[in-house]
Backbone as a chain_set.jsonl record, in Angstrom:
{"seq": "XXXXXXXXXXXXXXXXXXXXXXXXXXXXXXXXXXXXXXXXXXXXXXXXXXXXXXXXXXXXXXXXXXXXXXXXXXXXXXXXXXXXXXXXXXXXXXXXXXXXXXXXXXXXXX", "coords": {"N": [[-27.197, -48.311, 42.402], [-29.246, -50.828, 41.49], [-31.493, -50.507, 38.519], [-35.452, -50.861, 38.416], [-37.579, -52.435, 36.997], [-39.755, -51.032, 34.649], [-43.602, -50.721, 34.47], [-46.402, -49.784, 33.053], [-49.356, -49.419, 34.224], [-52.777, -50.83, 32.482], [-54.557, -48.171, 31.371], [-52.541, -46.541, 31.671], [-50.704, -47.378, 29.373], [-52.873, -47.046, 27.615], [-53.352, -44.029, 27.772], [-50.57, -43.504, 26.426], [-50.784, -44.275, 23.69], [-53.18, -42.581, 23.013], [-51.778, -40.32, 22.988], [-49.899, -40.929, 21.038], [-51.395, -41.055, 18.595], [-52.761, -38.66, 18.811], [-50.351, -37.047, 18.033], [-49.201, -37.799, 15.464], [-51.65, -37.447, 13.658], [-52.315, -34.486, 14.184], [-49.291, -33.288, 13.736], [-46.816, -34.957, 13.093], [-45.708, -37.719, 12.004], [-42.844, -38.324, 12.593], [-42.773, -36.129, 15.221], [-44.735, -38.025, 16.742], [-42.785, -39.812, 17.146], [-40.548, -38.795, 18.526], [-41.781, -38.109, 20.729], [-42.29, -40.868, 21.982], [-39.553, -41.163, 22.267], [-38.902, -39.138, 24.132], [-40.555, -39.996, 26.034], [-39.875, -43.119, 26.751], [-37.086, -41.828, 27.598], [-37.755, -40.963, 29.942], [-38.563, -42.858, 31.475], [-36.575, -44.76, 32.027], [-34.94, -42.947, 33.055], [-36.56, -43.029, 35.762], [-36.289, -45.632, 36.444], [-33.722, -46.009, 37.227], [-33.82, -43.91, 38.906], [-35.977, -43.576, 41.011], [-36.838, -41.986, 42.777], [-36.46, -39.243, 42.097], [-38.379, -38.078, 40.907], [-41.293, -35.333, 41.376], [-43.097, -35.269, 44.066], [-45.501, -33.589, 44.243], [-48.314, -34.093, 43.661], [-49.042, -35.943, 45.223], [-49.067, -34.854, 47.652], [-51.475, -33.106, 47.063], [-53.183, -34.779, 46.559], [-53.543, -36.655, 48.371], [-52.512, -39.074, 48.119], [-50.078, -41.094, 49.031], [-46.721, -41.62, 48.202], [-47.155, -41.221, 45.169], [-45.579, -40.187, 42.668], [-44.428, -37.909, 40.027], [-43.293, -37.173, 36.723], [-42.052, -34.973, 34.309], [-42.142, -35.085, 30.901], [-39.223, -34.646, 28.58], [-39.472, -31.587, 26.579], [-42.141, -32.137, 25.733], [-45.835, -31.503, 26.514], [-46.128, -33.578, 29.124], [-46.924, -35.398, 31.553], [-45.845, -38.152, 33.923], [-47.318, -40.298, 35.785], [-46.539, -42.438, 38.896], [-45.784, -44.897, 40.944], [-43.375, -45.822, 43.689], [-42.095, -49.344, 44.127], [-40.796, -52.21, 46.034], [-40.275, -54.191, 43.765], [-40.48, -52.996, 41.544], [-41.45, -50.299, 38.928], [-44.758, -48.812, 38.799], [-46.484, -47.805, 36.686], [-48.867, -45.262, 36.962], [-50.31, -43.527, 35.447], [-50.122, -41.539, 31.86], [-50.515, -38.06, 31.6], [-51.206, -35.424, 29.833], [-49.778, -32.2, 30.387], [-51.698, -29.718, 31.024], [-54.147, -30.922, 31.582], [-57.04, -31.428, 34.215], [-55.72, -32.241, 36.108], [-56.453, -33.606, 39.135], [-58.898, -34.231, 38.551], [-58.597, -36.842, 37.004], [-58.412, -39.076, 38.933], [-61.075, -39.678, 39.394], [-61.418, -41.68, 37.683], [-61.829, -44.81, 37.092], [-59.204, -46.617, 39.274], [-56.545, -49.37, 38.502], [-55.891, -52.511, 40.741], [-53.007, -52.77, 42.1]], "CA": [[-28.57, -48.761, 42.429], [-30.16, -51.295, 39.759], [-33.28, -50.532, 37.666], [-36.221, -51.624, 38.309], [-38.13, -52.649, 35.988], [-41.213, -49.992, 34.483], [-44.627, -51.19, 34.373], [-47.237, -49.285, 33.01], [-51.108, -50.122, 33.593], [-53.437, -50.783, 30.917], [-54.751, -47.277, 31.544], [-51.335, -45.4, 31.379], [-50.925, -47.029, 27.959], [-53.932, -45.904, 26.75], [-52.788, -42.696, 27.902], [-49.817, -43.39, 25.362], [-51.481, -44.399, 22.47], [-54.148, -41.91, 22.601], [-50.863, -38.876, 22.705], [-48.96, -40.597, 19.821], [-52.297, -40.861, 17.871], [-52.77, -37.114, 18.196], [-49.088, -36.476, 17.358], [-49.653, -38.786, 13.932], [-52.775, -36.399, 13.452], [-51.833, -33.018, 13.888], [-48.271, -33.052, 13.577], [-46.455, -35.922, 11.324], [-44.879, -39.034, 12.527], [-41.34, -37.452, 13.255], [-43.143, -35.669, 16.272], [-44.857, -38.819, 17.626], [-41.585, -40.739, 17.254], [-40.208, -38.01, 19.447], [-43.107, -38.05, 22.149], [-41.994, -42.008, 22.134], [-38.595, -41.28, 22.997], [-39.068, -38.817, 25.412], [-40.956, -41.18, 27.192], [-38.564, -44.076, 26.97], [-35.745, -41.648, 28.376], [-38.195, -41.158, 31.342], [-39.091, -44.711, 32.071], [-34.895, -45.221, 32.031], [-34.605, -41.954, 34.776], [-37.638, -43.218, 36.415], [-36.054, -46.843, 36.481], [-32.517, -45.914, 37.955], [-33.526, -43.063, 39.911], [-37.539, -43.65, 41.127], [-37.443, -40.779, 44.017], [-36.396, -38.525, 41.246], [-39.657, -37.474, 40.249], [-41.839, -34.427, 42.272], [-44.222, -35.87, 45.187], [-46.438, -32.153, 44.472], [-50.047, -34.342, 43.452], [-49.044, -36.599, 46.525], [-49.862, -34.151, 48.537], [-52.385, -32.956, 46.592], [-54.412, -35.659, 45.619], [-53.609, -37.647, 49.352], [-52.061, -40.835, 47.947], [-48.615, -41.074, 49.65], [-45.64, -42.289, 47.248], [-47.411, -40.973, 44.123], [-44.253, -39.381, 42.007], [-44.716, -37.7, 38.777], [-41.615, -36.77, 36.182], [-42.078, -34.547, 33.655], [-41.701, -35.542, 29.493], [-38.672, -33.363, 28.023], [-40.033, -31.051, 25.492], [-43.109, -32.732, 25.399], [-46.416, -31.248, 27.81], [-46.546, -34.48, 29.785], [-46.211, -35.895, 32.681], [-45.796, -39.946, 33.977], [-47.349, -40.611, 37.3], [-45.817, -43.4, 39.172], [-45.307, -45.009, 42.358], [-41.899, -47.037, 43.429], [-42.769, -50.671, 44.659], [-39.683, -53.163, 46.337], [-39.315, -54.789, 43.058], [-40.991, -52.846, 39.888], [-42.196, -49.239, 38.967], [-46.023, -48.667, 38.651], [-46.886, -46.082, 36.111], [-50.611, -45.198, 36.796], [-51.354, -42.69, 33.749], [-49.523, -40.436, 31.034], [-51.152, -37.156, 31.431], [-51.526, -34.173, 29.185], [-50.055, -31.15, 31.905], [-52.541, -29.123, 31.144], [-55.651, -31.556, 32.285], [-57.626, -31.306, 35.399], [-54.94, -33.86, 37.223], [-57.08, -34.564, 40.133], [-59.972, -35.271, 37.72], [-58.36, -38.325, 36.891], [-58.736, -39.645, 40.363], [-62.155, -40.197, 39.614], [-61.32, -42.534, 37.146], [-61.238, -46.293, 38.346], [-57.806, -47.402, 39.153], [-56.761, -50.656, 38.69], [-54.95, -52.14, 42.24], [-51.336, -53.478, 41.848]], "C": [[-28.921, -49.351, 41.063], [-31.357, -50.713, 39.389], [-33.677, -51.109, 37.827], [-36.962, -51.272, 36.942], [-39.827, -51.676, 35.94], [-42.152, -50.286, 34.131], [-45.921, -50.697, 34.107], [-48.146, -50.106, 33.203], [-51.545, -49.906, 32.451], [-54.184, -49.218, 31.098], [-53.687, -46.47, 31.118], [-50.762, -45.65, 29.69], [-51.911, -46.796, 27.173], [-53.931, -44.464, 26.441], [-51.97, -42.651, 26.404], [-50.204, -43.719, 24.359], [-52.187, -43.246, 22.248], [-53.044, -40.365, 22.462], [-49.863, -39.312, 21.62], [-50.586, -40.642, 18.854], [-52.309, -39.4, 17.329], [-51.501, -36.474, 17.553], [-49.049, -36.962, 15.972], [-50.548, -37.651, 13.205], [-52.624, -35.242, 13.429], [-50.457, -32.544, 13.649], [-47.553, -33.859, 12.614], [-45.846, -37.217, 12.414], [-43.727, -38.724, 12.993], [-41.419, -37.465, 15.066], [-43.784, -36.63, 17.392], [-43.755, -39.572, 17.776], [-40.742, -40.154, 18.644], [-40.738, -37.891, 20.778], [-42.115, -39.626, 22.791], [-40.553, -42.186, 22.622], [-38.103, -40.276, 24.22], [-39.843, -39.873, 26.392], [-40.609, -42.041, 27.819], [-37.119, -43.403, 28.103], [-36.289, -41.052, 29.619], [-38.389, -42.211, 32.098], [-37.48, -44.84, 32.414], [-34.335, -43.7, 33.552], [-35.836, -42.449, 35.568], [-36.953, -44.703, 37.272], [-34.905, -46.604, 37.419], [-33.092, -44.906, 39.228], [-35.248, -42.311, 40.507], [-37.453, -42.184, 41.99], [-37.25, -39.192, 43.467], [-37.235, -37.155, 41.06], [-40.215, -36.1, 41.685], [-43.054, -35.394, 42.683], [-45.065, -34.922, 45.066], [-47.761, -32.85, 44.572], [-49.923, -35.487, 44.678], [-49.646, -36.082, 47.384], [-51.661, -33.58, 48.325], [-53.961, -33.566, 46.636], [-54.794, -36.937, 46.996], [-53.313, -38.915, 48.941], [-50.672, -40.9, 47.997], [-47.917, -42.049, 48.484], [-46.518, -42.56, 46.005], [-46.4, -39.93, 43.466], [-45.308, -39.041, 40.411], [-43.444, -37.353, 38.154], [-41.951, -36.408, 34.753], [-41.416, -34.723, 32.209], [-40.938, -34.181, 28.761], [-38.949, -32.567, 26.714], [-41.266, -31.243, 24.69], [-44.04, -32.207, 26.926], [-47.221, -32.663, 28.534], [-46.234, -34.997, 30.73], [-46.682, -37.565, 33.056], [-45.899, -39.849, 35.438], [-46.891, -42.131, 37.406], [-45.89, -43.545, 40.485], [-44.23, -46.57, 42.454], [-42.783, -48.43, 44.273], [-41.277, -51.465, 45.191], [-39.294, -53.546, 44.671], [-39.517, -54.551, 41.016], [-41.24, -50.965, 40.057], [-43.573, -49.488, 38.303], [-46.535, -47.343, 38.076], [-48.053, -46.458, 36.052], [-51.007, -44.799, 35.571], [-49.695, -41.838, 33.421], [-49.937, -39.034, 31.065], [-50.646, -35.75, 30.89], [-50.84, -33.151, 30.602], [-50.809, -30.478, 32.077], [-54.236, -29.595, 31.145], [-55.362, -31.16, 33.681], [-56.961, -32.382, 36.016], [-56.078, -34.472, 38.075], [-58.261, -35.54, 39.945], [-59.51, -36.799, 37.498], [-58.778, -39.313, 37.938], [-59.985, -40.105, 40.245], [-62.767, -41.02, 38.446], [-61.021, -43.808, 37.928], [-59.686, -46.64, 38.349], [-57.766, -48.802, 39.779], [-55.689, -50.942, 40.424], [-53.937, -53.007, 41.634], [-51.384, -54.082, 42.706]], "O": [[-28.937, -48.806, 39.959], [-32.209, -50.488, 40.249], [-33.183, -52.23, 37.712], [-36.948, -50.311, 36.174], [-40.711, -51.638, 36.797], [-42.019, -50.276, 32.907], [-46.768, -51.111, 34.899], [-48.16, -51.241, 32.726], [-51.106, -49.167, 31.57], [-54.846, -49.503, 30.1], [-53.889, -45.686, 30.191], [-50.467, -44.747, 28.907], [-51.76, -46.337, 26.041], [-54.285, -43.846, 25.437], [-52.404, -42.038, 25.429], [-49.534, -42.964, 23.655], [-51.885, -42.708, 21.184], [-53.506, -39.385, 21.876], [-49.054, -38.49, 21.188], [-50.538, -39.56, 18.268], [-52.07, -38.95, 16.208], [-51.551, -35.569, 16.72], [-48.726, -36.025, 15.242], [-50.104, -37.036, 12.236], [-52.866, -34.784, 12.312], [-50.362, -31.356, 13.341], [-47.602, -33.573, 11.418], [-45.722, -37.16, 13.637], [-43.67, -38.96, 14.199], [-40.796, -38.123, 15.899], [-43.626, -36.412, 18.593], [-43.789, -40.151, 18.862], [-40.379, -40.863, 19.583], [-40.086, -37.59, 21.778], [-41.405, -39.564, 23.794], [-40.26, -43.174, 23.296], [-37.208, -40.511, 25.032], [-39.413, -40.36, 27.438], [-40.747, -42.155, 29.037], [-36.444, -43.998, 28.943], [-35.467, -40.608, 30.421], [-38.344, -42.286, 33.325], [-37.411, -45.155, 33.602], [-33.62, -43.724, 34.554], [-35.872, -41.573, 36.432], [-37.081, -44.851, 38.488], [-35.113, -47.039, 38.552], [-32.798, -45.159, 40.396], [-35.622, -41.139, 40.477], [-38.217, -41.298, 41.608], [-37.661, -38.188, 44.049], [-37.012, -35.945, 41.053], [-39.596, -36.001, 42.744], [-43.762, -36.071, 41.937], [-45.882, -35.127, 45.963], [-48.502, -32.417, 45.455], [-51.028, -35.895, 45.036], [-50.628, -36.57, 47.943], [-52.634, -33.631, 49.077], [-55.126, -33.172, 46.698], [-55.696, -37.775, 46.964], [-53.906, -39.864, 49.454], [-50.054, -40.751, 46.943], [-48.473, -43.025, 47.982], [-46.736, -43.719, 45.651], [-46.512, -38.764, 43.843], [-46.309, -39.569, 39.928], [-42.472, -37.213, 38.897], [-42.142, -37.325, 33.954], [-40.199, -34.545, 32.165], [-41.48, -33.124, 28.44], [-38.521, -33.115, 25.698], [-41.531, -30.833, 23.56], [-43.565, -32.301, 28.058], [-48.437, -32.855, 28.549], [-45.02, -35.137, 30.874], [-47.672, -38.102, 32.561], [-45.011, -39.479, 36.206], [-46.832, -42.914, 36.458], [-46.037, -42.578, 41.232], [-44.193, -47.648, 41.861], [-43.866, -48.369, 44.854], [-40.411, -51.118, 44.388], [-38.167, -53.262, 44.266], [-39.176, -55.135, 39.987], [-41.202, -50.421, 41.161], [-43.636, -50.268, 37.353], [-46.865, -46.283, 38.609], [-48.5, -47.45, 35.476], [-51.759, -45.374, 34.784], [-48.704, -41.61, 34.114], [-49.457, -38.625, 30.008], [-49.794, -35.079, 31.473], [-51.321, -33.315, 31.723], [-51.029, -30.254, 33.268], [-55.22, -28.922, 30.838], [-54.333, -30.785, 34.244], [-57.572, -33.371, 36.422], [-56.579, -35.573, 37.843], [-58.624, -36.612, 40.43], [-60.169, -37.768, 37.873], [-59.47, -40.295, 37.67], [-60.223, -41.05, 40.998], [-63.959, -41.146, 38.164], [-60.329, -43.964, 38.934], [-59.105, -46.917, 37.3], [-58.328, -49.321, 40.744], [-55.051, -50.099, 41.055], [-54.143, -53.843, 40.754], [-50.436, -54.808, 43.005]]}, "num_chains": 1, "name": "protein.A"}
């Protein structure tokens, strides 16, 4: 199977900016560098191997082929959904936010 290609919205990098910011801020640069490549080596398992991820806020949240995939050593998670010819990362989220809260944020449509 090829990679598709990973596509965050302008939302999901906001997400990422606003979690290396705080890593810059309370921790040192090292630690956001680190956030940044956990992330990268999710987008790259996300890319080869989309169905990967846990469907749990799918059910949850009622929006069929919503995946999430957990950031290693980092409390975050990368929602996503696979598409024919791209991945669609919605948001970055903190694990310990109100997930579904988000939902009642606008999302943009792909």
């Amino acid at each position: 199977m090829s990679a598709k290609p990973v596509i965050p919205r302008k939302r999901a990098n906001q997400d990422i900016d606003e979690a290396v910011l705080y890593y810059v801020a309370e921790a040192d640069k090292d630690v956001a560098l680190g956030f940044i490549d956990a992330l990268e080596r999710a987008f790259e398992q996300i890319a080869h191997h989309p169905a990967s991820g846990a469907p749990r806020y799918a059910h949850e949240l009622d929006l069929p082929g919503l995946y999430f995939h957990p950031l290693k050593r980092y409390p975050y998670l990368v929602f996503y959904r696979e598409h024919d010819d791209h991945i669609d990362v919605w948001r970055v989220l903190h694990a310990s936010r109100d997930i579904p809260a988000w939902m009642a944020e606008p999302q943009e449509i792909s």
